[in-house]
C-alpha positions as CSV (number, residue, x, y, z in Angstrom):
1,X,52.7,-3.6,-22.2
2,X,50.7,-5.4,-24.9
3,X,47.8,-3.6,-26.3
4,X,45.5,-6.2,-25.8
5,X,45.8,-6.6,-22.1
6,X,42.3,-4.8,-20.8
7,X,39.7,-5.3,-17.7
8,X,38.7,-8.9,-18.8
9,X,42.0,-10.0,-18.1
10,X,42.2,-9.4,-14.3
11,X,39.3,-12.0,-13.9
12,X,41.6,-14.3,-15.9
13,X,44.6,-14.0,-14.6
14,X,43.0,-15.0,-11.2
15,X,41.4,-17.5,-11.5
16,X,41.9,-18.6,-15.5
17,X,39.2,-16.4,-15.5
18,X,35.8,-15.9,-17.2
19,X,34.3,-13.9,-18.4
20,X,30.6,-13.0,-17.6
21,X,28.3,-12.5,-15.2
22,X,24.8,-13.8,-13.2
23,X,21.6,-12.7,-14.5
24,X,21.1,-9.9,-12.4
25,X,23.9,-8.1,-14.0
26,X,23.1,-9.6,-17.6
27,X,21.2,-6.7,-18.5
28,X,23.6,-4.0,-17.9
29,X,26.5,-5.6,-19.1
30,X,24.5,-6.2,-22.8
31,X,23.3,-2.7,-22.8
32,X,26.7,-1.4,-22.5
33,X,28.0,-4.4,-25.1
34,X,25.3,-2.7,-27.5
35,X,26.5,0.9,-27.2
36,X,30.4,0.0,-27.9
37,X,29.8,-2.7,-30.4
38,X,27.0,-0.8,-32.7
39,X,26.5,2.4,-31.5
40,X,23.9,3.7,-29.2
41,X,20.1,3.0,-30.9
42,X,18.2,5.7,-33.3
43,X,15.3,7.2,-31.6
44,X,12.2,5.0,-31.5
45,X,10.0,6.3,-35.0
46,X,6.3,6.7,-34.3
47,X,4.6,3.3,-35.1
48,X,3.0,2.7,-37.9
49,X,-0.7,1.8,-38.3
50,X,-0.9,-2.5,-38.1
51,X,-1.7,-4.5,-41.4
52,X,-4.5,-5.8,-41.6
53,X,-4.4,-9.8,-41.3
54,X,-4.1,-11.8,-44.3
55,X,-7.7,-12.5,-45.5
56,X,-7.2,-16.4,-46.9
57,X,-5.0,-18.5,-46.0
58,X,-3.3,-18.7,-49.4
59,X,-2.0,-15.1,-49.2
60,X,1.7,-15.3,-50.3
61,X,4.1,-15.4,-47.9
62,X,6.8,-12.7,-47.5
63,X,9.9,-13.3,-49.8
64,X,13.0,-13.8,-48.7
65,X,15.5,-11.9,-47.2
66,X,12.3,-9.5,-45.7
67,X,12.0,-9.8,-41.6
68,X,9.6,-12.2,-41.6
69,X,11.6,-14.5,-43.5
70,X,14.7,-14.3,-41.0
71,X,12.2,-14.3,-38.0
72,X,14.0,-17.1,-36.5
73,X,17.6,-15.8,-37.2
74,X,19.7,-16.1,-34.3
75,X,20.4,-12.0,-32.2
76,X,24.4,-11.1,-32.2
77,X,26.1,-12.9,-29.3
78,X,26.4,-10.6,-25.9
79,X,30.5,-10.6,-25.7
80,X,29.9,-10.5,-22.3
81,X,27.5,-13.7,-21.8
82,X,28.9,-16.4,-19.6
83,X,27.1,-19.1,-21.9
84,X,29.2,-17.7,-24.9
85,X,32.7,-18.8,-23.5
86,X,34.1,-21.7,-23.0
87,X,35.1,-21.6,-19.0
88,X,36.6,-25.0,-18.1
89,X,38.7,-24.4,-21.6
90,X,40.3,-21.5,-19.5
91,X,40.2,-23.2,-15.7
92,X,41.8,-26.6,-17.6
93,X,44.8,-23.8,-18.7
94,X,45.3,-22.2,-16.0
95,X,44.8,-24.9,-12.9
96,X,46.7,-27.6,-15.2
97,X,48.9,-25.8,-17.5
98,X,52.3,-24.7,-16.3
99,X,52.2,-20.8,-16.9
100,X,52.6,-19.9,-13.2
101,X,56.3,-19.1,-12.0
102,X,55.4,-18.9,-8.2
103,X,59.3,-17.7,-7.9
104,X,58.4,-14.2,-9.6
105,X,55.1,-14.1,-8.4
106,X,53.3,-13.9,-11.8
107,X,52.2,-15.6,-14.7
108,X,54.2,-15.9,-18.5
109,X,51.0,-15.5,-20.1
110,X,47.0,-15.2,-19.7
111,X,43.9,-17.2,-20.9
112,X,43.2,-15.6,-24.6
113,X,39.9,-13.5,-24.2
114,X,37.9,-12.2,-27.9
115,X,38.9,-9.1,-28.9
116,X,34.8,-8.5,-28.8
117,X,34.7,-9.1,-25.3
118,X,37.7,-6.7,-24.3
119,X,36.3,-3.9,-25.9
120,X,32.8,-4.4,-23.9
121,X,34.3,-4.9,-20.9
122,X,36.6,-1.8,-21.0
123,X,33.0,0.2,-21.5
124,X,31.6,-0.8,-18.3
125,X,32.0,2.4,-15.4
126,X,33.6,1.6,-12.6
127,X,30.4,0.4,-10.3
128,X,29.9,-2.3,-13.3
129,X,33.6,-3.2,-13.1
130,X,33.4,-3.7,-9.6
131,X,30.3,-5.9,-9.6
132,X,31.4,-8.1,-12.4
133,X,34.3,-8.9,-10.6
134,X,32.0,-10.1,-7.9
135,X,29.6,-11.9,-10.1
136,X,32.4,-13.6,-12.4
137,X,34.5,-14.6,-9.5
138,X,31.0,-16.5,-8.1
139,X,30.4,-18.0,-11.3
140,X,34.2,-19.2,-11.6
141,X,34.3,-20.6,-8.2
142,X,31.0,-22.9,-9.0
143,X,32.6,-24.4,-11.8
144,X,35.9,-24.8,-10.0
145,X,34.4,-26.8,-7.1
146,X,32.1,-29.0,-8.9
147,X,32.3,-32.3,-8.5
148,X,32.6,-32.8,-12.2
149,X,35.7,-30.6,-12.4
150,X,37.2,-31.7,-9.3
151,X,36.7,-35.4,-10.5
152,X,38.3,-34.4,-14.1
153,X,41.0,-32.6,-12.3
154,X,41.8,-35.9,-10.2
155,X,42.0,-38.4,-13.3
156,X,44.2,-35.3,-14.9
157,X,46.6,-35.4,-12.3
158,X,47.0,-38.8,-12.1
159,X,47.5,-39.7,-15.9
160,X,49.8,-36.6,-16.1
161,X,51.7,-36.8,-13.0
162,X,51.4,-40.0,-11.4
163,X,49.6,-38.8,-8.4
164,X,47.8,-40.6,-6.1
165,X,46.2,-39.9,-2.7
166,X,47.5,-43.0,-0.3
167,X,46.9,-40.7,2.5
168,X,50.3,-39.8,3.7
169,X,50.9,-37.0,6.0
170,X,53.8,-34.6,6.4
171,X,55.8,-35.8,3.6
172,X,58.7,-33.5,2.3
173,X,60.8,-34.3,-0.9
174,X,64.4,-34.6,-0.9
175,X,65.2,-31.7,-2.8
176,X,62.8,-29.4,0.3
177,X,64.9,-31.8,2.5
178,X,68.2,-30.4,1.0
179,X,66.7,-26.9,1.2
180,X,65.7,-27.1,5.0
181,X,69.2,-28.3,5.7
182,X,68.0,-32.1,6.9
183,X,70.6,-33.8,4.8
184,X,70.5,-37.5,6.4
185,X,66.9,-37.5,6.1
186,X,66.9,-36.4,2.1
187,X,70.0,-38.9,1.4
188,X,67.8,-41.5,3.2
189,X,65.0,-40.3,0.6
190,X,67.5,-40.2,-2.4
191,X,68.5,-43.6,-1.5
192,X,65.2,-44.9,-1.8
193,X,64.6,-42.9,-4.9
194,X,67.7,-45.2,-6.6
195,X,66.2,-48.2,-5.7
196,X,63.4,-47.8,-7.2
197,X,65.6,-46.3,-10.2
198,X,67.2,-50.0,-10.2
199,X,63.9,-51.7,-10.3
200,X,62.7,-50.2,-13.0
201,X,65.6,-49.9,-14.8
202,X,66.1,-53.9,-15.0
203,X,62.3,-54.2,-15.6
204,X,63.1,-52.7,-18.6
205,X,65.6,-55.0,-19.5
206,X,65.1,-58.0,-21.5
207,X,66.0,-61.9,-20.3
208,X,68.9,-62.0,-22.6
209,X,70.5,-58.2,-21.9
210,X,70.0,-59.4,-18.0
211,X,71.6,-63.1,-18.4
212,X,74.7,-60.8,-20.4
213,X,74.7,-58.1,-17.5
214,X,74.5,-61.5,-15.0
215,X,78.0,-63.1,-16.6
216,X,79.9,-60.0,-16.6
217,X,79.0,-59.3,-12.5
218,X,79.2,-62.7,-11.7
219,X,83.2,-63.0,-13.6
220,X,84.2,-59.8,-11.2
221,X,82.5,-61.1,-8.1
222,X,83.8,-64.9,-8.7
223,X,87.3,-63.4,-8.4
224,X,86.5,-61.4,-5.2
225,X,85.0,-64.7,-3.7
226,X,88.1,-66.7,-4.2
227,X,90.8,-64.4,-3.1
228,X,91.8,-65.3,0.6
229,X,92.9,-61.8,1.8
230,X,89.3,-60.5,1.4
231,X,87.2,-60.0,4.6
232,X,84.1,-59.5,2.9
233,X,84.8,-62.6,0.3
234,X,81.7,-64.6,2.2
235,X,79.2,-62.3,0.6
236,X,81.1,-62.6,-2.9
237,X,80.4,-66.4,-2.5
238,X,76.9,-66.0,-1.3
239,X,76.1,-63.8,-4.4
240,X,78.3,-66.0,-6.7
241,X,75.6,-69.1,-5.6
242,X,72.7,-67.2,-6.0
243,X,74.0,-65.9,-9.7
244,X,74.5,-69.4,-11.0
245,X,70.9,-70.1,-10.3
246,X,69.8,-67.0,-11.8
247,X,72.0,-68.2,-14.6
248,X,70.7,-71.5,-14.5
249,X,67.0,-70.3,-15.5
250,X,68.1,-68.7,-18.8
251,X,65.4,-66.8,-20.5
252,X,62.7,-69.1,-19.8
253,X,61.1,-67.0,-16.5
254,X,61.8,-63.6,-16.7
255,X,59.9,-62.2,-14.0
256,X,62.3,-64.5,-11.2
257,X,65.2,-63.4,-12.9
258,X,64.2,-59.2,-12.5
259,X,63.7,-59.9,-9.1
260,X,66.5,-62.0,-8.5
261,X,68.9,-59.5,-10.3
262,X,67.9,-56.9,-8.6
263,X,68.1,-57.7,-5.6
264,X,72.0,-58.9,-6.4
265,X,72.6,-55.5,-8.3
266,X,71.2,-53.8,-5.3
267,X,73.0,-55.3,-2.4
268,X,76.7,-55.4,-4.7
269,X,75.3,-50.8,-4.5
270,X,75.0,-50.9,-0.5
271,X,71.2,-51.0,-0.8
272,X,68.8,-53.7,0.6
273,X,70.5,-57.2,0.1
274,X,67.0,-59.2,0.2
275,X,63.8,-59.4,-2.0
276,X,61.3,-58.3,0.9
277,X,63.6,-55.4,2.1
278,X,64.1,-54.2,-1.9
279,X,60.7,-54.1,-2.8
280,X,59.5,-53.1,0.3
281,X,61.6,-50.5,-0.1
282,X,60.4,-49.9,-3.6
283,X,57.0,-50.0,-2.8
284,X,57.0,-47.7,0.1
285,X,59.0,-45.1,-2.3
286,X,56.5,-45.1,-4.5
287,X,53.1,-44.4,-2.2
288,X,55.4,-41.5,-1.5
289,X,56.3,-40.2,-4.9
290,X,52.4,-40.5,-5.9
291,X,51.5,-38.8,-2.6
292,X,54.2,-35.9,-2.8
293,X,52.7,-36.0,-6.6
294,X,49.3,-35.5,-5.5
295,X,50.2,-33.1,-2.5
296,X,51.5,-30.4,-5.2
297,X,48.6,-30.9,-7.8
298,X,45.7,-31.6,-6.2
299,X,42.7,-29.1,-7.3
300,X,42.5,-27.5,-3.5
301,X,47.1,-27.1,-3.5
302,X,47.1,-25.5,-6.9
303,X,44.3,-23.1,-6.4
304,X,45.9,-21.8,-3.0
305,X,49.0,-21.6,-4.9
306,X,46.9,-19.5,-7.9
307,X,45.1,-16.9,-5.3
308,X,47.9,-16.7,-2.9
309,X,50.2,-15.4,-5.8
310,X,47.8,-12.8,-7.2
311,X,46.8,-11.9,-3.8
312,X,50.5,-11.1,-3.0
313,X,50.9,-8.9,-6.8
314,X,47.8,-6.8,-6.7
315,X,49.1,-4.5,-3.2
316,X,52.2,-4.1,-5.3
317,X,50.2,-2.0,-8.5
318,X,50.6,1.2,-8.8
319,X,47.3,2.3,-9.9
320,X,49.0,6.2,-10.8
321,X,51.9,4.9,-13.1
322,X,52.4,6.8,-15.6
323,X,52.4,5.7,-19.7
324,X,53.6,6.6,-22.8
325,X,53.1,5.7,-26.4
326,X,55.9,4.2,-28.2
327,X,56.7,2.4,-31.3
328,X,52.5,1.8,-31.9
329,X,52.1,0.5,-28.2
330,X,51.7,2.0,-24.7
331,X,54.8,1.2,-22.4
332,X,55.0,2.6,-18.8
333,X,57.1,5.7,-18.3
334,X,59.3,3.5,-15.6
335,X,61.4,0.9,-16.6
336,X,60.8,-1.5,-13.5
337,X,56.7,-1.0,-13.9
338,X,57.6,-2.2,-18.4
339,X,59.1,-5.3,-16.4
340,X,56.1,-6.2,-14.4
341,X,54.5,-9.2,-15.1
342,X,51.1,-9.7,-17.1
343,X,48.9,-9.7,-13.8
344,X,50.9,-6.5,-12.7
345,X,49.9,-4.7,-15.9
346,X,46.3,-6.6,-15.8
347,X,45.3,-4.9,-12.7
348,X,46.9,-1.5,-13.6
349,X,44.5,-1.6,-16.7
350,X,41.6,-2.7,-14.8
351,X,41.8,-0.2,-12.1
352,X,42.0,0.5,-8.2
353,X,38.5,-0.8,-7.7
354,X,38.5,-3.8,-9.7
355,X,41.3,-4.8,-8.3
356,X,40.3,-4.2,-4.8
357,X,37.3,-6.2,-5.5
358,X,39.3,-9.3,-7.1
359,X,41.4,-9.4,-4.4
360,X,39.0,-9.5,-2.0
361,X,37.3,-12.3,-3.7
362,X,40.7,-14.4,-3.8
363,X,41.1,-13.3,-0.1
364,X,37.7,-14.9,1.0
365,X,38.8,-18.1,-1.1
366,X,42.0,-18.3,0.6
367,X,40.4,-18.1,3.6
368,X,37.9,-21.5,2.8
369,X,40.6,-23.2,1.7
């Protein structure tokens, strides 16, 4: 386990995590900073009689470097100050990043949290652990589910992943298809996933690469169309008439002689032999590809996904494992507990009833989701 790991991380790894709390807790939590960070304070000295004021105005003022000097100075930072850390930083990580691996059920890594702010944090007794769970988790979720963040999260998706909500229901890829066992159904999909490969494939191509590609089809199905003992030599001819057209056009409109191609390369591949059936086709596949896009990334799918894992990892902690040092570290006694993932080992160091609390947080979430 890595040192580092300590209570700040469980509020992390939930819900890419900050770290802080409401006002009502602000107090506390800066009290306790103060002790770890600088020690607890010296005794209060008696006070001194006050100066008397400055007679004039033209007394000199007090030189520098003396208190009155660095009256405006700045106090330290309180490590455990929600306006200190930069939140959507950590929620843009963890709700848009790719560190979750839903198939093990943990994360590869967690937000990074100041050294400053771990050591604070892992003062705090166990009452104070429990209610800044419950404060940080509220504070997370308002940021989360603001309409700033969900906005930003919707023009993320779509610039990253192509997704777009055209309000399709029930749609399952092809490879879920495969999964399930509904094979016609996910070679239907597949098929209209190569069309669409085809399309954009030839839009890519230039008027002069297409007229080359055009010749060298058009020589192998001229031959097919003239040989008598073919059944199937009418379609041959009918796509050796509408090839010489294509041909016909040269380079001068490039935008007829995509479409026309394609829709050639397409039928001579067993796929829809006509312009409205191929790019209806086309079109239709790709409300579908945005929408199963948008399905998996949308703000509300990727935070069920988030809760729902660390939901299922915390029951699984054993809060009583044992440790022991080694090579400069702390490793668990047990092998299987050293190849727990970084949640695991983030609850562990947080404890039973920070946990408890966390997860009942994420359970309530789940449950408005």
């Amino acid at each position: 386990m890595k040192s580092r790991v300590a209570f700040g991380l469980i509020i992390l790894s939930i819900l890419a995590a900050p770290i802080g709390v409401h006002a009502q807790l602000r107090g506390l939590l800066k009290k306790k900073a103060d002790e770890v960070l600088k020690g607890k304070p010296a005794p209060a000295e008696p006070a001194a009689p006050a100066a008397p004021a400055p007679s004039s105005p033209s007394a000199p003022s007090s030189p520098a470097g003396t208190p009155s000097a660095r009256a405006d100075a700045k106090p330290p930072a309180d490590p455990l100050d929600i306006d200190g850390l930069d939140l959507k930083m950590a929620a843009d990580r963890t709700l848009r990043g790719d560190g979750l691996f839903p198939e093990r059920g943990d994360w590869d890594q967690l937000p990074y949290i100041a050294r400053k702010t771990i050591t604070a944090a892992k003062a705090l007794d166990e009452p104070a652990r429990v209610a800044f769970v419950q404060n940080v988790g509220a504070a997370f979720k308002a940021l989360v589910m603001s309409e700033s963040f969900t906005k930003a999260h919707a023009d993320y998706i779509t610039q990253e992943y192509k997704a777009v909500d055209h309000g399709l229901k029930g749609l399952v890829s092809p490879e879920d298809l495969m999964k399930k066992g509904s094979y016609p159904a996910a070679q239907a999909a597949l098929e209209r996933d190569s069309s669409v490969a085809l399309v954009e494939g030839i839009d890519g191509m230039s008027a002069a690469d297409i007229q080359r590609q055009l010749a060298d089809d058009l020589a192998g199905w001229t031959r097919r169309a003239n040989d008598p003992a073919r059944k199937d030599r009418a379609k041959y001819q009918q796509w050796v008439k509408a090839g010489a057209a294509l041909q016909a056009l040269g380079t001068s409109d490039v935008t007829t002689l995509r479409r026309g191609f394609a829709v050639l390369k397409s039928a001579d591949n067993d796929g829809p032999a006509t312009e409205a059936a191929l790019f209806a086709v086309v079109a239709r596949s790709k409300q579908e590809r945005e929408q199963l896009a948008y399905d998996k990334h949308n703000l509300k799918a990727v935070l069920k996904l988030q809760l729902s894992t660390f939901v299922a990892v915390v029951p699984t902690v054993d809060f009583a494992a044992a440790t022991t040092p080694k090579n400069g570290t702390t490793v668990f006694v047990s092998p299987a507990f050293e190849k727990k993932g970084v949640v695991w080992k983030a609850c562990y160091r947080a404890g039973k009833g920070a946990s408890m609390a966390a997860l009942a947080f994420a359970q309530g979430w789940l449950k408005e989701l």
